[in-house]
TIDREN-277124 format. One record per residue (C-alpha): residue number from 0; y, x negated, z negated. Coordinates in Angstrom, 3 decimals, padded with zeros to 6 digits. Example, Ala and Ser with C-alpha at 12.3 -4.5 7.8 and 13.67 -1.06 7.14 Angstrom:
<site><resi>0</resi><Y>-004.500</Y><X>-012.300</X><Z>-007.800</Z></site>
<site><resi>1</resi><Y>-001.060</Y><X>-013.670</X><Z>-007.140</Z></site>
//
This chain:
<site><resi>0</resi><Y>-005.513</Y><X>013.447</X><Z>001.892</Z></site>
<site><resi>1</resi><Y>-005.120</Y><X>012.079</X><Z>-001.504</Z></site>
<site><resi>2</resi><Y>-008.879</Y><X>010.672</X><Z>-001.261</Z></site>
<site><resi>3</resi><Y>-008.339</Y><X>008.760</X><Z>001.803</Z></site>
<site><resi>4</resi><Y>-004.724</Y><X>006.982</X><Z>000.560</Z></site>
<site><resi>5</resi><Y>-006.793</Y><X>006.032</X><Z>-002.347</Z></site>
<site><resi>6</resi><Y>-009.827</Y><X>004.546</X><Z>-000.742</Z></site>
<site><resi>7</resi><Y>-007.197</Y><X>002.849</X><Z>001.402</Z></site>
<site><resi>8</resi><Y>-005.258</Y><X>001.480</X><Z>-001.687</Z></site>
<site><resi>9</resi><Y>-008.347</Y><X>000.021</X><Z>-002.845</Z></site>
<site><resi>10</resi><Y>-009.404</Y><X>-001.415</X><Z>-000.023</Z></site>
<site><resi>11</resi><Y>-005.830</Y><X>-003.267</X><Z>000.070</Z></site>
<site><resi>12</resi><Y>-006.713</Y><X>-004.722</X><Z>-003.393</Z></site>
<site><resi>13</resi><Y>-004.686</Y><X>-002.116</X><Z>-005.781</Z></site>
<site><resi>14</resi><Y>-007.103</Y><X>-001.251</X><Z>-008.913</Z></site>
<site><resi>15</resi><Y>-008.512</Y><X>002.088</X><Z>-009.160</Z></site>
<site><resi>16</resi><Y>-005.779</Y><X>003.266</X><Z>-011.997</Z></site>
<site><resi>17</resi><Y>-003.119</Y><X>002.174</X><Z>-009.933</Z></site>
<site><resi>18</resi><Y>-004.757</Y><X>003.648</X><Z>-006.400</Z></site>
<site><resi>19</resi><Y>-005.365</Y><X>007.262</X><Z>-007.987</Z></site>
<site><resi>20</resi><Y>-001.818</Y><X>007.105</X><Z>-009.242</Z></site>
<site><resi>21</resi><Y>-000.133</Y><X>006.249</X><Z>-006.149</Z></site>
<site><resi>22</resi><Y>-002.435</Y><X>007.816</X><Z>-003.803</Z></site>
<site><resi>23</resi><Y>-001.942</Y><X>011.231</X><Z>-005.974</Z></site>
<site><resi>24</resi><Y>002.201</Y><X>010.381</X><Z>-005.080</Z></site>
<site><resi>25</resi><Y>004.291</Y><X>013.752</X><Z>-004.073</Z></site>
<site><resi>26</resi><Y>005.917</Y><X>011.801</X><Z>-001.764</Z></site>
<site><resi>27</resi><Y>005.498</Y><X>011.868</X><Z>002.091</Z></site>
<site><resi>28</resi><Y>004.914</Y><X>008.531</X><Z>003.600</Z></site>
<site><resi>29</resi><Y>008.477</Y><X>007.886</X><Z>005.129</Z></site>
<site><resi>30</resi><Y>009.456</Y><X>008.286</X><Z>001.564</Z></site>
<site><resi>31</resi><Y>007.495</Y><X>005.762</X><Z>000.169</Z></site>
<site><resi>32</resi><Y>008.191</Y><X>002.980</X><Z>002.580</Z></site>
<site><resi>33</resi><Y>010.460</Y><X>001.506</X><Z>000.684</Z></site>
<site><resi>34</resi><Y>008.651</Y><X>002.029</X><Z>-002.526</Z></site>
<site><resi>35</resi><Y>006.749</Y><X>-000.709</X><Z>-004.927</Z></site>
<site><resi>36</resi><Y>003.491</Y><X>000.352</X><Z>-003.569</Z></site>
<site><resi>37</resi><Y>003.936</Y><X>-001.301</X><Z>-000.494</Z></site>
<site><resi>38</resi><Y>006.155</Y><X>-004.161</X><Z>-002.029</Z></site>
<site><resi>39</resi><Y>002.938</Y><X>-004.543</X><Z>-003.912</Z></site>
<site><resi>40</resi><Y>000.446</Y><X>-003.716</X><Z>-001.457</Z></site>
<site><resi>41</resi><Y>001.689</Y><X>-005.328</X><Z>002.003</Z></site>
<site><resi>42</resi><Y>003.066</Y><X>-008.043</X><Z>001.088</Z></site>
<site><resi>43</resi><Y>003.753</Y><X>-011.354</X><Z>002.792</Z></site>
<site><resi>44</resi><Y>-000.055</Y><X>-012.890</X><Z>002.547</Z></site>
<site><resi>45</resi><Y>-001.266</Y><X>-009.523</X><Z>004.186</Z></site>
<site><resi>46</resi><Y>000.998</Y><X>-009.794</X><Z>007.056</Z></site>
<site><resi>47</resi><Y>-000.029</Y><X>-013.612</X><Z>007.274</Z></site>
<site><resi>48</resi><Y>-003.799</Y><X>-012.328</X><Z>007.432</Z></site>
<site><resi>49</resi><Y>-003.255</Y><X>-009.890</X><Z>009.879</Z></site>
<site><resi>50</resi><Y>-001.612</Y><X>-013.096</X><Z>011.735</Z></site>
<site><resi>51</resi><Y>002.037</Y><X>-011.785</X><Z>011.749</Z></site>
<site><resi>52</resi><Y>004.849</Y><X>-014.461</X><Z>011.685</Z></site>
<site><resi>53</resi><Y>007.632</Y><X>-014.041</X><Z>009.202</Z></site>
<site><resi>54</resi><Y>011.494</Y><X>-013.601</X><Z>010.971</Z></site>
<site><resi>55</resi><Y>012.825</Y><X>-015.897</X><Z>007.829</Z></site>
//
């Protein structure tokens, strides 16, 4: 599993360093919501591309 959350870090934009890092994390995913690698990863322009209106 760690292979795939990396290749989908860097897909996102996060550099390889930072990708293996993350994607390497010991921490289930509903654990990391509300961790700096989504703050960093999915922020506002991504939900703008994926054509997602903000609520502010």
């Amino acid at each position: 599993m760690p292979k795939t959350k990396i290749n989908n870090l860097m897909a996102l934009g996060v550099s390889e360093a930072k990708a293996f890092e993350w994607g390497h994390a010991r921490k289930g995913y509903l654990r990391i919501a509300g961790s700096p690698i989504l703050h960093h990863t999915l922020n506002d322009q991504y939900w703008h591309r994926m054509g997602l209106k903000s609520l502010v």
